[in-house]
N, C-alpha and C positions, 0 to 999 in steps of 0.2 A: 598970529597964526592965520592962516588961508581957509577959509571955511571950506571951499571947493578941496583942497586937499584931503580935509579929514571926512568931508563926506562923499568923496569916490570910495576910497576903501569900505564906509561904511553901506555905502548903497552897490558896493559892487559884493560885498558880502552877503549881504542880505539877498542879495538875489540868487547868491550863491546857494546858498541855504534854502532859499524856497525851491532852487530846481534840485539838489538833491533830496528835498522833503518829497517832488514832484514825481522825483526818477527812482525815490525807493517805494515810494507808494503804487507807483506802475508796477516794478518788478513784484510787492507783494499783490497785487492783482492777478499778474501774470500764474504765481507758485500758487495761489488762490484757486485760480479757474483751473488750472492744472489737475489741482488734488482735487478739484471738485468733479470736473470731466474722469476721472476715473474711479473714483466713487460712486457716480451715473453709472459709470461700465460695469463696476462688480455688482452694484443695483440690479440693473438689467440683468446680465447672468444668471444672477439668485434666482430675480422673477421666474426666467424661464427654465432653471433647474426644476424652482417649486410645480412649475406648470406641467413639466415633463414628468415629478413625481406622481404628483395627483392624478395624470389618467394614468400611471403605472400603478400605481395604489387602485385605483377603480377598477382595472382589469384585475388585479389578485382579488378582487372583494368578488366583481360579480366569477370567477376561476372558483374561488371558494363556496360560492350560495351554489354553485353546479355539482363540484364534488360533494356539501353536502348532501344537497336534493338524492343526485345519482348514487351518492358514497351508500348513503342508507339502503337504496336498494341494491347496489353494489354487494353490500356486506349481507345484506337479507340472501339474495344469489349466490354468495358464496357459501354460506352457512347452510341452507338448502342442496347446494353442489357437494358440500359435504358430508351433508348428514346422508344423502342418498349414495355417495359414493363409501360410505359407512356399511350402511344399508346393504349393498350391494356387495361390498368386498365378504361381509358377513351371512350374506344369505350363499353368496360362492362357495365360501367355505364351509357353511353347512352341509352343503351342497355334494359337495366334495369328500365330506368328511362319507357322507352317506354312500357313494358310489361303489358300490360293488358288482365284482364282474361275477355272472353267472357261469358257475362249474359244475355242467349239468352230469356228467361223468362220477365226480363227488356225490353229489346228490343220487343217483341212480345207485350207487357201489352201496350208500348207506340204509333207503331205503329198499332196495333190493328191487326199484322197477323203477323205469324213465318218465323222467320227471318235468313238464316243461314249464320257462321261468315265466315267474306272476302266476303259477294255477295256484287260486286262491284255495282247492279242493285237495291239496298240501294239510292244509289248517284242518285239525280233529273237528269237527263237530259244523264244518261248511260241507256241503255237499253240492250239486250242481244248481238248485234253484237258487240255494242261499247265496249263490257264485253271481248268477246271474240277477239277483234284487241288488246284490252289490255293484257289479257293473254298468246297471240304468243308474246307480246313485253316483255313478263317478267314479266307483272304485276298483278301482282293473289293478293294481298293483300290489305287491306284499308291503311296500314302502308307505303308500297309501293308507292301507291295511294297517298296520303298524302304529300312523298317526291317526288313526279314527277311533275317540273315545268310548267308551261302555256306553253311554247315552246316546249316542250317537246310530254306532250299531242297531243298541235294541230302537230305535225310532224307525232304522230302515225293515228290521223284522217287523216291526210291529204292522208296517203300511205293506208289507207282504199279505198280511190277512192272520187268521188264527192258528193255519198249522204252523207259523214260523212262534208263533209269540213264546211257545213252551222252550225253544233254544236258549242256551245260555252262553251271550257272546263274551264271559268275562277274560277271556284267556287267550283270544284272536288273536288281540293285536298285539301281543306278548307273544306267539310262534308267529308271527308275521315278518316280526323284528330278525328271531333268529333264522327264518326261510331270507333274508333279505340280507340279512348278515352275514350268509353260507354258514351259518350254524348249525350245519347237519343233524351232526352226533348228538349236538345240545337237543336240537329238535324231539330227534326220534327217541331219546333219553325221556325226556319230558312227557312227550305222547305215550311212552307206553305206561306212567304214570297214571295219566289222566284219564277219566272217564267219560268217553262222549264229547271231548272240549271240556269238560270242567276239572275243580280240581277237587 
């Protein structure tokens, strides 16, 4: 047998075998760096997703420390706008409820002589001074009148001096109501009851 024969084939194989060990180990390099290069790239991405959350997250954080700083007095400001617009619809409507128009016509037919609106000298037992200690005290109105309590009154009699002190205003602000209410009839019903203003 030819030694050179048997070892062409053998040396021509073997070498065979190392450049296909050579040229598969390439190609796995190649699918290597491949999947590794884009692994890098959805890397990268990620990063700059998480980087673009983060100052997205930092703007809703400090968006939120504003709303609440501001929200608190936001809500203080509203609650305040409301309780006043509360307020305000409710004192309207008192307000309103209270409004009555003067029918001086009425008033003259029942008490039999003309009558002008707010004379507090309407009222049994006011006459013109106790008209006018009323009107330095504020009180110019039957409405007024009306809301000004029994301590109240005698305080302003009282600072009149001693001919007022012996009046007794219990009953004022009770015909004040019905002079203010155009409660004529009621009125003059009532007064000619009463004695002096009292009852």
């Amino acid at each position: 047998m030819n030694i050179p024969c048997i070892l062409i084939p053998a040396l021509v194989g073997l070498i065979c075998g190392i450049l296909g060990y050579l040229i598969g180990k390439m190609n796995s390099k190649d699918g290597d760096n491949s999947q590794y290069l884009n692994l890098q790239s959805d890397l990268d991405n990620c990063r700059s997703n998480t980087q673009q959350l983060k100052a997205k997250i930092s703007s809703l954080e400090n968006d939120l420390d504003f709303c609440r700083a501001n929200g608190l007095k936001l809500n203080t400001k509203i609650s305040e706008l409301s309780k006043k617009s509360t307020d305000d619809i409710k004192s309207f409507a008192s307000n309103t409820d209270r409004i009555v128009y003067f029918n001086s016509e009425l008033a003259a037919s029942v008490f039999e002589k003309k009558i002008k609106e707010n004379d507090l000298k309407i009222i049994e037992g006011i006459g013109p001074k106790i008209e006018e200690l009323y009107h330095n005290a504020g009180i110019n109105t039957w409405l007024k009148l009306s809301q000004t309590s029994i301590e109240k009154s005698q305080s302003i009699l009282d600072a009149g001096g001693e001919s007022f002190t012996m009046h007794n205003p219990g009953t004022w602000a009770r015909q004040a109501e019905f002079a203010h209410q155009g409660k004529w009839q009621e009125l003059k019903d009532w007064q000619d009851v009463l004695d002096g203003g009292k009852e």
